[in-house]
PAMARDO-345395 format. One record per residue (C-alpha): x, y, z; residue number from 1. Coordinates in Angstrom, 2 decimals, padded with zeros to 5 digits. Layout:
residues N
<r><X>X</X><Y>Y</Y><Z>Z</Z><nuza>NUM</nuza></r>
...
//
This chain:
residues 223
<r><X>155.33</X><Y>009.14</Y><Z>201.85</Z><nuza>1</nuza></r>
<r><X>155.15</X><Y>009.35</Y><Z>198.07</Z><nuza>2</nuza></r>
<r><X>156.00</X><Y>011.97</Y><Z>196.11</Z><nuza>3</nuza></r>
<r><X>154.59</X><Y>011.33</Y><Z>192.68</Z><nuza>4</nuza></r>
<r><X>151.95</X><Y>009.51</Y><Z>191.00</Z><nuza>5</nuza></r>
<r><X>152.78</X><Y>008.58</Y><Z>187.78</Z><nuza>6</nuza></r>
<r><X>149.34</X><Y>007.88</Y><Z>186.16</Z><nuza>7</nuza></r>
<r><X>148.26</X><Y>006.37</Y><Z>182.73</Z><nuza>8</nuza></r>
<r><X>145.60</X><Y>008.49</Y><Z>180.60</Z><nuza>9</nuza></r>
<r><X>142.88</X><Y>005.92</Y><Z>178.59</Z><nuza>10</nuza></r>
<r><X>140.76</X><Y>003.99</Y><Z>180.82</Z><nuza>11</nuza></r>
<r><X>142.26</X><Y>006.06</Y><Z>183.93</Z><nuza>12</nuza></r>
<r><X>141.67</X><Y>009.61</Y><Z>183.04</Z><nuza>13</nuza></r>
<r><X>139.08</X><Y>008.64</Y><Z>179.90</Z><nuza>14</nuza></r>
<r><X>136.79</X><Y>006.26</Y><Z>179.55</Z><nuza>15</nuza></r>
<r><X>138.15</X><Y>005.69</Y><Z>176.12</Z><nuza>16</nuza></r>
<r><X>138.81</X><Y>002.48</Y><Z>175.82</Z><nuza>17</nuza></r>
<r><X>135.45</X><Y>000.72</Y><Z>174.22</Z><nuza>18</nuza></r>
<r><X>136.22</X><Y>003.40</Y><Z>171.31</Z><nuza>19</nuza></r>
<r><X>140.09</X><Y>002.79</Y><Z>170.97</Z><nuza>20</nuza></r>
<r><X>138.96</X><Y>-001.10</Y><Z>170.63</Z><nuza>21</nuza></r>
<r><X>136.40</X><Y>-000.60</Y><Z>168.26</Z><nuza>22</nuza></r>
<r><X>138.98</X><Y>001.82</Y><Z>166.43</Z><nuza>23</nuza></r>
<r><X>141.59</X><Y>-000.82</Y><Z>166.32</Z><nuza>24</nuza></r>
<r><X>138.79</X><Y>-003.89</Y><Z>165.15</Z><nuza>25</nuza></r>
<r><X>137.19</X><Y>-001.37</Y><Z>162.33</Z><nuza>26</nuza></r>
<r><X>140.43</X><Y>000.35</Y><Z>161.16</Z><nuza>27</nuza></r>
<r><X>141.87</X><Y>-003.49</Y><Z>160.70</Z><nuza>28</nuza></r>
<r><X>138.54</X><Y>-004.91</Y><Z>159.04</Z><nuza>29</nuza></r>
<r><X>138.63</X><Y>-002.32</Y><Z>156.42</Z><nuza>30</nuza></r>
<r><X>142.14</X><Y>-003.92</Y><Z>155.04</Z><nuza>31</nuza></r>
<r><X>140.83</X><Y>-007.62</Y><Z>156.03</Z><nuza>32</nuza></r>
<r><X>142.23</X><Y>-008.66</Y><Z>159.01</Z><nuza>33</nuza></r>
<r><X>139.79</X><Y>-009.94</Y><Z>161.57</Z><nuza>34</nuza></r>
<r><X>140.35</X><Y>-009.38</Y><Z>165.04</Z><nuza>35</nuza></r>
<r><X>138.47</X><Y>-009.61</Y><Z>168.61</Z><nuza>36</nuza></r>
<r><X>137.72</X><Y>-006.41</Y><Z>169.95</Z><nuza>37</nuza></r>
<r><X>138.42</X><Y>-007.30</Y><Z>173.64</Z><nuza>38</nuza></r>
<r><X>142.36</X><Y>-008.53</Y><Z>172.79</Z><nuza>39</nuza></r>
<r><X>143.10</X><Y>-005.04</Y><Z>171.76</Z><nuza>40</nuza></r>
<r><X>142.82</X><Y>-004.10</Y><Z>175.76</Z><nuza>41</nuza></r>
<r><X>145.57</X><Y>-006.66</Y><Z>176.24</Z><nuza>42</nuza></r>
<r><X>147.36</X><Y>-004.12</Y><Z>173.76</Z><nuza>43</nuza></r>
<r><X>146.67</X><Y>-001.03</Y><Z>175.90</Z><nuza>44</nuza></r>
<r><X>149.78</X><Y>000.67</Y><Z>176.47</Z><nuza>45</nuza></r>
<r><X>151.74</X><Y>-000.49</Y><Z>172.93</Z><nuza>46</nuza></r>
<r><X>152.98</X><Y>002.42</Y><Z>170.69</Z><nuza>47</nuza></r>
<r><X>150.33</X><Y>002.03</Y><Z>167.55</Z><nuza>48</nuza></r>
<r><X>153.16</X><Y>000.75</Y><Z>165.74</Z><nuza>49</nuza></r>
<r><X>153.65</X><Y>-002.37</Y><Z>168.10</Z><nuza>50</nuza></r>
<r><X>150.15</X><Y>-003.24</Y><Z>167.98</Z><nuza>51</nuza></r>
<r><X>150.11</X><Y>-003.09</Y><Z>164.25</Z><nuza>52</nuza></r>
<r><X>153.10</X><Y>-004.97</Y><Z>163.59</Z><nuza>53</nuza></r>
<r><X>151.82</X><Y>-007.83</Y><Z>166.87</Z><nuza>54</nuza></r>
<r><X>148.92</X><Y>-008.35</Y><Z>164.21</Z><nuza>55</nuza></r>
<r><X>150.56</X><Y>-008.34</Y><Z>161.17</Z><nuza>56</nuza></r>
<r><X>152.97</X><Y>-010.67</Y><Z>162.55</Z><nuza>57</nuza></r>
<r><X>150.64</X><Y>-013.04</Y><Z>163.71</Z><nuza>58</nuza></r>
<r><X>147.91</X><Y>-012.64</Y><Z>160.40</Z><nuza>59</nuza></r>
<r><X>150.70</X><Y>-011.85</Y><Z>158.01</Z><nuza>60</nuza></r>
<r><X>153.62</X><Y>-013.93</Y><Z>159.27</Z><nuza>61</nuza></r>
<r><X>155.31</X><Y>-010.50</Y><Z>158.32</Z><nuza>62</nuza></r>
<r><X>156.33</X><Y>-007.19</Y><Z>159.79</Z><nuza>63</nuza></r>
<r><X>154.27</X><Y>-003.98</Y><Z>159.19</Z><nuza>64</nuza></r>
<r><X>156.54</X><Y>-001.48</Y><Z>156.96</Z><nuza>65</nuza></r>
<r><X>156.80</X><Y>002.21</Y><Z>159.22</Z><nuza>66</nuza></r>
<r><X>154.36</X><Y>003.28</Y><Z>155.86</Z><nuza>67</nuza></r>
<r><X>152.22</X><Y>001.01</Y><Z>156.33</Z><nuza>68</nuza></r>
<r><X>152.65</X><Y>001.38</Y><Z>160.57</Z><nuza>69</nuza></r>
<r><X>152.14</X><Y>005.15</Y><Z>160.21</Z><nuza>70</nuza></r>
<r><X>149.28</X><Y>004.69</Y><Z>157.41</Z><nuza>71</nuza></r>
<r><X>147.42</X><Y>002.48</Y><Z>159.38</Z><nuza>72</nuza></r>
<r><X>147.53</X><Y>004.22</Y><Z>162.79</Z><nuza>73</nuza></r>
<r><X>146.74</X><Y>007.54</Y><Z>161.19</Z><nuza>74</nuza></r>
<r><X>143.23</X><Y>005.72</Y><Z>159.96</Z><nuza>75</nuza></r>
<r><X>142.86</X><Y>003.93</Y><Z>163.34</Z><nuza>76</nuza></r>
<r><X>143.11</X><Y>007.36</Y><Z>165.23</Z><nuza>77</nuza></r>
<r><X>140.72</X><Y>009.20</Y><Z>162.41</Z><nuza>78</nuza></r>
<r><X>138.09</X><Y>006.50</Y><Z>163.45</Z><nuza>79</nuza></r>
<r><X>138.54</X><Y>007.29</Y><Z>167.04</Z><nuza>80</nuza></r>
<r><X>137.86</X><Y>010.93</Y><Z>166.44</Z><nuza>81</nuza></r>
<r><X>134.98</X><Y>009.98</Y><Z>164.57</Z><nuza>82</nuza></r>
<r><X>133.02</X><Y>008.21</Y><Z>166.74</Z><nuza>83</nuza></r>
<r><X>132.87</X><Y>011.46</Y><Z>168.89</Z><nuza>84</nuza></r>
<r><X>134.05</X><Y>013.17</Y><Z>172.31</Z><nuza>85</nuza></r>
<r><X>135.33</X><Y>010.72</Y><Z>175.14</Z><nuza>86</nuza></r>
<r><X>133.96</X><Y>011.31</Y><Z>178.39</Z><nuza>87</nuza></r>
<r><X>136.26</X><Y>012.10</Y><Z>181.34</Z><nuza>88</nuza></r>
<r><X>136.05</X><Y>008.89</Y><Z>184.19</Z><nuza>89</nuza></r>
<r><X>134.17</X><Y>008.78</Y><Z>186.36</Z><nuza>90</nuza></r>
<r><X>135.46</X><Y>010.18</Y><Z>189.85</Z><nuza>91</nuza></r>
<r><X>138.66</X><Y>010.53</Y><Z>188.18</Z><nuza>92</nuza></r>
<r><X>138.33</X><Y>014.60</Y><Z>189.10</Z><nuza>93</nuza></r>
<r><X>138.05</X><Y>013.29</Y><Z>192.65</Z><nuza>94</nuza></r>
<r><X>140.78</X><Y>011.59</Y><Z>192.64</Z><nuza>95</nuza></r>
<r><X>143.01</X><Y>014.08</Y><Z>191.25</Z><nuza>96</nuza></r>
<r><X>141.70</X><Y>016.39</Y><Z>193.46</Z><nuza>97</nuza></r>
<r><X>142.95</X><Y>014.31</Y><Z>196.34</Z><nuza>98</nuza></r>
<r><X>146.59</X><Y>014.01</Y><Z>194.77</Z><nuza>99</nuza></r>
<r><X>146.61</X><Y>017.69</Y><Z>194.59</Z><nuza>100</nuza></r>
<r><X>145.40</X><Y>018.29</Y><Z>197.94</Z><nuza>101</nuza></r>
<r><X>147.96</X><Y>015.98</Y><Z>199.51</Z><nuza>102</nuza></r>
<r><X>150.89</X><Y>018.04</Y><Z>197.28</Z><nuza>103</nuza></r>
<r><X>151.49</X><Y>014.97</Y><Z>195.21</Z><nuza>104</nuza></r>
<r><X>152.85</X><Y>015.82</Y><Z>192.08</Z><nuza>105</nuza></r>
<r><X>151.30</X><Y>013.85</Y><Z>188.89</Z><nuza>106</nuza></r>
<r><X>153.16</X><Y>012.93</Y><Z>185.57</Z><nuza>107</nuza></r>
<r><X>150.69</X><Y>012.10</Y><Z>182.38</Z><nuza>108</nuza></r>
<r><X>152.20</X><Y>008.76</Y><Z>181.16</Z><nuza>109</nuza></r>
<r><X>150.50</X><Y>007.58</Y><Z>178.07</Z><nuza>110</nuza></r>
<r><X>151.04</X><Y>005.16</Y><Z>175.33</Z><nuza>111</nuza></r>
<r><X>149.13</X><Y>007.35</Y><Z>173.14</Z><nuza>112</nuza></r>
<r><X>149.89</X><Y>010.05</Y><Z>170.63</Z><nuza>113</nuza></r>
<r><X>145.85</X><Y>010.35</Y><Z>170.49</Z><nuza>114</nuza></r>
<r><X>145.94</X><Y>014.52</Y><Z>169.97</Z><nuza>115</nuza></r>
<r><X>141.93</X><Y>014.33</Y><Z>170.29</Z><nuza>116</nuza></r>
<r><X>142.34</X><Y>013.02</Y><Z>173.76</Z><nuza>117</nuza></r>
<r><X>145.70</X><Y>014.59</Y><Z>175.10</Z><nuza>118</nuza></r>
<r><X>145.09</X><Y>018.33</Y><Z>174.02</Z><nuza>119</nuza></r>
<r><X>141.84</X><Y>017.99</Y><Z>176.48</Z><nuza>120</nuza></r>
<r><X>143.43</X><Y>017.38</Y><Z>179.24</Z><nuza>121</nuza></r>
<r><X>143.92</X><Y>021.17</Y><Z>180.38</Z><nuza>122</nuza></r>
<r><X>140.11</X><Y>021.68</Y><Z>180.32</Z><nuza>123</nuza></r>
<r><X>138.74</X><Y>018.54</Y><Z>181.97</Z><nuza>124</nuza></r>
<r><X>141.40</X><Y>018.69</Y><Z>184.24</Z><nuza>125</nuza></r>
<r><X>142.53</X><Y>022.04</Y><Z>185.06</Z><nuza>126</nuza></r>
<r><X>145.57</X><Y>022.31</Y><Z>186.87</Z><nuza>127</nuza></r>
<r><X>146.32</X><Y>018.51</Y><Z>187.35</Z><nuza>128</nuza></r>
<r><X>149.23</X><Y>018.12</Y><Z>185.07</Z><nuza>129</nuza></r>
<r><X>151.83</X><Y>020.14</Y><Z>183.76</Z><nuza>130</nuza></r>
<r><X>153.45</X><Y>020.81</Y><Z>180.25</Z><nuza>131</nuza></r>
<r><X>156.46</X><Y>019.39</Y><Z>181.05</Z><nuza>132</nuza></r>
<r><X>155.18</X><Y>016.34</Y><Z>183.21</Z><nuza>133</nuza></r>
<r><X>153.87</X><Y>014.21</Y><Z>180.76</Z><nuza>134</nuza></r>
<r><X>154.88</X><Y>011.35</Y><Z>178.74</Z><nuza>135</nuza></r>
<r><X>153.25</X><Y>010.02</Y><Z>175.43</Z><nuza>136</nuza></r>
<r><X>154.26</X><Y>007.70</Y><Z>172.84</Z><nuza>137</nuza></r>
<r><X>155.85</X><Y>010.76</Y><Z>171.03</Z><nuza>138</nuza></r>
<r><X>158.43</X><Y>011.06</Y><Z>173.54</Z><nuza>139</nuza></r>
<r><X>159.54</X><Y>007.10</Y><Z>174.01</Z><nuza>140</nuza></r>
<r><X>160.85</X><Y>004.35</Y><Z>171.44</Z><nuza>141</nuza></r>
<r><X>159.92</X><Y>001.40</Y><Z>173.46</Z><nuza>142</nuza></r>
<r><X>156.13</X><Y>001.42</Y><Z>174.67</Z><nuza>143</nuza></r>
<r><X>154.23</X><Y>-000.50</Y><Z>177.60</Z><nuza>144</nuza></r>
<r><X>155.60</X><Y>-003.28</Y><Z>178.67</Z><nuza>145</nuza></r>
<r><X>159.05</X><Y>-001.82</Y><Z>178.32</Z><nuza>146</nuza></r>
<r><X>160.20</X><Y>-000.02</Y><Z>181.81</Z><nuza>147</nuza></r>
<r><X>161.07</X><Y>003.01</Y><Z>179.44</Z><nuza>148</nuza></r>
<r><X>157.61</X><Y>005.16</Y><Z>179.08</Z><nuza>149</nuza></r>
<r><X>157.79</X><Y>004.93</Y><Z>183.26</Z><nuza>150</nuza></r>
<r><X>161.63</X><Y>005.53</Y><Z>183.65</Z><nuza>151</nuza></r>
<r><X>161.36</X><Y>008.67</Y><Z>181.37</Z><nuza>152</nuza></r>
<r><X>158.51</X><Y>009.74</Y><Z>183.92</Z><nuza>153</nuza></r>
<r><X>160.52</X><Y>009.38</Y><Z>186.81</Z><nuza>154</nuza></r>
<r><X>163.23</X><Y>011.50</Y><Z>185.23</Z><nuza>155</nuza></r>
<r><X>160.48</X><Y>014.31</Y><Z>184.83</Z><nuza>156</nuza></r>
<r><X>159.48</X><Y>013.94</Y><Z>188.00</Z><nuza>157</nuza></r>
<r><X>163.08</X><Y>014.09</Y><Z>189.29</Z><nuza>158</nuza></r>
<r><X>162.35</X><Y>011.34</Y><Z>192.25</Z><nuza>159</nuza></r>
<r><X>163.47</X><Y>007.96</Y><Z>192.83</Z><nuza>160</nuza></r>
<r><X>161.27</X><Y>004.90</Y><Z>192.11</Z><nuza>161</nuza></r>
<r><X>160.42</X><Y>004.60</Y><Z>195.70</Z><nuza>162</nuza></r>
<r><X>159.24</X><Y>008.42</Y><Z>195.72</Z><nuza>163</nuza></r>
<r><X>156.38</X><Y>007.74</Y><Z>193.17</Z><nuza>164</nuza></r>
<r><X>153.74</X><Y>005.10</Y><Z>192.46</Z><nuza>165</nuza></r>
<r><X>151.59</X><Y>004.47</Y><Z>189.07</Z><nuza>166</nuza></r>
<r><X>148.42</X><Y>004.32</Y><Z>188.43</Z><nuza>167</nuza></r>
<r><X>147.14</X><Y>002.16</Y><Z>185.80</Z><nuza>168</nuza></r>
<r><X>143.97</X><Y>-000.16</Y><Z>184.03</Z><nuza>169</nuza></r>
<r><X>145.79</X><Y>-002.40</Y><Z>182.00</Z><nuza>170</nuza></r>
<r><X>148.94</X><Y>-005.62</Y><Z>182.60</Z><nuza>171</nuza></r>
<r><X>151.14</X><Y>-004.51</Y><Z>180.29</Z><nuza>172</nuza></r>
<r><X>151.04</X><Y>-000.86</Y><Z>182.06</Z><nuza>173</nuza></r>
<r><X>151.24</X><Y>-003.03</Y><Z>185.56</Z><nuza>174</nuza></r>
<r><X>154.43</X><Y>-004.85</Y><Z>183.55</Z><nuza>175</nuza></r>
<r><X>156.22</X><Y>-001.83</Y><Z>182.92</Z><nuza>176</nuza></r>
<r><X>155.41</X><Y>-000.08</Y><Z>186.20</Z><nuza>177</nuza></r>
<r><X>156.58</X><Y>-003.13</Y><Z>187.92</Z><nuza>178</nuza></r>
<r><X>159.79</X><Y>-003.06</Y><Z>185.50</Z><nuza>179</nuza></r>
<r><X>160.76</X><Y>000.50</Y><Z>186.62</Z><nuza>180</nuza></r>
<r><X>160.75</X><Y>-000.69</Y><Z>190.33</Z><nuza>181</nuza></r>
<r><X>157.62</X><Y>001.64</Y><Z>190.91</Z><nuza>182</nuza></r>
<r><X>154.62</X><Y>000.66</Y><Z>193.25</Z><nuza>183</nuza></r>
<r><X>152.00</X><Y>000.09</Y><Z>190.95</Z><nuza>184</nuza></r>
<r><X>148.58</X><Y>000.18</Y><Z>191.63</Z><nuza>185</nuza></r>
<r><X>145.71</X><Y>-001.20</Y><Z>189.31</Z><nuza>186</nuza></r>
<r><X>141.90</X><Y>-000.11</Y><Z>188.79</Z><nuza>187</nuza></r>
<r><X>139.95</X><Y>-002.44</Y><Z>186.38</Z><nuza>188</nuza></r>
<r><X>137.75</X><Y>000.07</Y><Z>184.72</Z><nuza>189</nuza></r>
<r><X>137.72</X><Y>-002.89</Y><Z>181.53</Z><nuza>190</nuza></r>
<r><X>136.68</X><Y>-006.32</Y><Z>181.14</Z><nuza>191</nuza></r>
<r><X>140.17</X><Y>-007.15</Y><Z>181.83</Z><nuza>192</nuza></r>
<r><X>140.08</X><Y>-010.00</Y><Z>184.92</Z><nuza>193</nuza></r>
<r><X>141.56</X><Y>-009.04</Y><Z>188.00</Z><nuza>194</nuza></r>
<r><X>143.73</X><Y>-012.34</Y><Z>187.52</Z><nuza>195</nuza></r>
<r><X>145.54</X><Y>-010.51</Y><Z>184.61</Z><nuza>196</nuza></r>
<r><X>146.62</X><Y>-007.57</Y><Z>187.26</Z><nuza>197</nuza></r>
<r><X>147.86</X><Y>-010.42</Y><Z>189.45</Z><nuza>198</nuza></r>
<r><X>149.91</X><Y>-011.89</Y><Z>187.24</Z><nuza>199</nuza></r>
<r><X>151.62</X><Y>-009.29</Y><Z>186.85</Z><nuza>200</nuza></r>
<r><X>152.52</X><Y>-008.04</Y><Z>190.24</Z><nuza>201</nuza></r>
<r><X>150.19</X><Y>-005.28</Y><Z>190.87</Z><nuza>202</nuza></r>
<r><X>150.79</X><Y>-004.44</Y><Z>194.27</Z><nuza>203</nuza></r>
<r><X>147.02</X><Y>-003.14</Y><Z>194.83</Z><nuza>204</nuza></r>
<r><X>144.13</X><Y>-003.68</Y><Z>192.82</Z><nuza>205</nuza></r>
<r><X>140.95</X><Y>-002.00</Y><Z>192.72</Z><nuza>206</nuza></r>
<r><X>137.73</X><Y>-002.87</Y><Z>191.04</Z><nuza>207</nuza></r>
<r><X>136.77</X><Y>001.03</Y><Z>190.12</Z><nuza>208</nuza></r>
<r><X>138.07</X><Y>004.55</Y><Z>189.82</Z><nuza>209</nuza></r>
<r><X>134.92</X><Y>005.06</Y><Z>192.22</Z><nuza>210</nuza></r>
<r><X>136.63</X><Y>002.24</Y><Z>195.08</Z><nuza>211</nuza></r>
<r><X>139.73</X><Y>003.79</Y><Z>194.20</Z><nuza>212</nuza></r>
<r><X>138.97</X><Y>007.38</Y><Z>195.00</Z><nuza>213</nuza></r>
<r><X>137.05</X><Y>006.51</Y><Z>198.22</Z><nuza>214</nuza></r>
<r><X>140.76</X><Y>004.59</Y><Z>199.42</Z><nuza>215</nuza></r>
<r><X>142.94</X><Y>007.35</Y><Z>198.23</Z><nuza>216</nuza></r>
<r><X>142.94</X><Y>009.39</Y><Z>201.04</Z><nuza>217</nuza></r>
<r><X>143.79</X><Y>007.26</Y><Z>203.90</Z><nuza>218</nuza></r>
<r><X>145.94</X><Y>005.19</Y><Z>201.29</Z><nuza>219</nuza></r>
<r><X>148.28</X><Y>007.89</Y><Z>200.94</Z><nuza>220</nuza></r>
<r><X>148.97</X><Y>007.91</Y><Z>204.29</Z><nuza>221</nuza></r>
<r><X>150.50</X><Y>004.43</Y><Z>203.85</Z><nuza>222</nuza></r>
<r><X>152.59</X><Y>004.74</Y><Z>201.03</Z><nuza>223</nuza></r>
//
């Protein structure tokens, strides 16, 4: 049986990601860049300063400078704050709840440094994760895809890969699950095709947090 769940924070624990998007696609408008909303869910997981420098890159044919990196994330994440208070997902509690009831231990791994988000965590979910069991983009210099933000999980956690399992809503968290030799189980709370989750090995996909909460508790028997 598992041990851990190592579980990813917007679009898992938050329904945040419509506003992160529309962040991203209004934060780069204002300096003229134009951009589809919907790619920046492909992006889920980056560091803000990947993301920036993937569009500048590919707009630019240059590299963002860290000033401009840090600049231009500090907007994007002002916007974001903006546009108001991100409700917890649904049956997300429930699911939790089941992890804690089955004496699964959980470990926050984010891609975000989002404070406005992170620093809630204690209230809309009291008990289910730890000071010292959680991983954000503060704490890693490679983000999603890179194995790293997943490996430095495991190392909180103090198991093995084949002790703990991730949760996650988006490939490139699949990628670097899959990368740290950790099960890795998908829900597609996004307009992100279950194809995408394929393609990247998820080992068990699930169309909601809602169809993933009502498997949880016989699923855990079979992990």
């Amino acid at each position: 049986m598992k041990k851990f769940a190592l579980i990813d924070m917007d679009g898992v624990l938050y329904d945040s990601m419509p506003y992160h998007t529309l962040a991203w696609q209004q934060m780069m408008s204002e300096i003229g860049i134009s951009t589809d909303r919907d790619e920046f869910y492909l992006y889920e997981g980056m560091t803000g300063r990947a993301t920036i420098d993937l569009i500048f890159r590919r707009e630019l044919n240059r590299a963002a400078t860290p000033e401009e990196a840090t600049r231009l994330y500090a907007r994007k994440a002002e916007i974001f704050v903006e546009m108001g208070q991100k409700i917890p997902m649904k049956d997300a509690d429930r699911m939790l709840r089941t992890l804690m009831q089955q004496g699964i231990g959980r470990v926050l791994v984010t891609g975000s440094a989002q404070h406005s988000l992170i620093d809630r965590l204690n209230a809309d979910y009291p008990g289910a994760f730890s000071d010292d069991l959680r991983v954000t983009a503060l704490d890693v210099e490679h983000g999603k895809p890179s194995p790293e933000p997943y490996l430095k999980g495991l190392q909180k956690s103090g198991v093995r890969p084949e002790e703990a399992f991730v949760i996650e809503n988006a490939p490139l968290g699949v990628r670097a699950g899959k990368a740290a030799g950790l099960f890795t189980i998908a829900v597609t709370t996004g307009p992100i095709p279950r194809k995408a989750f394929e393609d990247e090995g998820a080992d068990l996909i699930f169309p909601s947090m809602t169809a993933f909460a009502d498997a949880l508790p016989e699923l855990l028997s079979t992990l």
